[in-house]
N, C-alpha and C positions, 0 to 999 in steps of 0.2 A: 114376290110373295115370300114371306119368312114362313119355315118350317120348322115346326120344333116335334122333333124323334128323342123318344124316353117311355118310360113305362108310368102308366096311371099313379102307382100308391109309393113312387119314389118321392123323398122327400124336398132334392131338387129340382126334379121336372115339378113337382107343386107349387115350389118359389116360385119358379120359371114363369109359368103359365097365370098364378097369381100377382105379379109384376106385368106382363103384356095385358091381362085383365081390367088390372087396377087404372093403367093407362092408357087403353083403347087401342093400342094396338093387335092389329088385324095380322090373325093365325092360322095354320092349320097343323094339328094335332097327329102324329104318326105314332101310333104304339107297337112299341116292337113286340109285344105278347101275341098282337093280333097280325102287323105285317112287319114280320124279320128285318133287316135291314139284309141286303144283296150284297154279294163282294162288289158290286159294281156300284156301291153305296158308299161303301167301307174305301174303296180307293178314291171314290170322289170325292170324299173329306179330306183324305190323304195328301191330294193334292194342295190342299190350302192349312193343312195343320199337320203336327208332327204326330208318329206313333203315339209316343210319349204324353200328348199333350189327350189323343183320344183312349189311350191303355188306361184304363184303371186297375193299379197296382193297389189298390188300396181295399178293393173291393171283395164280399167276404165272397163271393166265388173265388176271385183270384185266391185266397187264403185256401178254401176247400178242394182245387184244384192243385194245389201245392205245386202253382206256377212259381216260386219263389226259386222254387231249389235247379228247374232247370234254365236259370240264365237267360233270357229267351233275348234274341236279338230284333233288330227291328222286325226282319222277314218272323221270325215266328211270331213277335205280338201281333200281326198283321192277319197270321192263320187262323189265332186262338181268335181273334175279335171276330172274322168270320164264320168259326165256328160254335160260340158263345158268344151270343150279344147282353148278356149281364153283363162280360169284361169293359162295357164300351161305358166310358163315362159319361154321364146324364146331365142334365138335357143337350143333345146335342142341337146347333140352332143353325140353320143354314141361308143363305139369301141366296140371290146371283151373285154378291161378290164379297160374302160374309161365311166362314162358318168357324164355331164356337165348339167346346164342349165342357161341360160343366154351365154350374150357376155362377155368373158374377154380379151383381147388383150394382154397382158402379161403371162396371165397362158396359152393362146392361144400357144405364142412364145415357151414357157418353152415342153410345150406338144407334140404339133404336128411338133417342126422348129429341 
């Protein structure tokens, strides 16, 4: 079952979910507004992706946190996305032996088409 975790009014969980729409695949929908992701969430992605890959450094929390200035090594990206799930970059997409984060509309195709 593919899983796709993000928040409703983001713009790339709306790709996202408008690409699995548009081609019939079969979803279910987790919003973190409504159910947080768990550190036992957050390390299960871990496992198949890097910090780096799930950290959104780019993100205007990250900016309003002024995570910039402290450096933060993997173990702290790893705290901050536990304890802020806006740091986590969107959509994150998960199978049994798939997970994603971010939109990519090509590895999308490649993946799920």
């Amino acid at each position: 079952m593919l899983r796709v975790y993000g928040i409703k009014n983001c713009d790339s969980v709306k790709k996202a979910l408008k690409f699995f729409n548009s081609h019939a695949v079969s979803y279910t929908f987790i919003d973190f507004d409504t159910t947080p992701p768990s550190s036992q969430d957050i390390d299960r992605w871990l496992e198949k992706i890097t910090v780096d890959e799930l950290f959104n450094a780019k993100s205007t929390t990250y900016r309003s946190l002024g995570l910039k200035e402290l450096s933060l090594d993997e173990r702290g990206k790893r705290e901050w996305l536990v304890k802020e799930n806006r740091l986590i970059k969107r959509p994150v997409i998960e199978t049994g032996k798939i997970t994603l984060a971010g939109y990519n509309e090509n590895l999308y195709k490649e993946l799920f088409l």
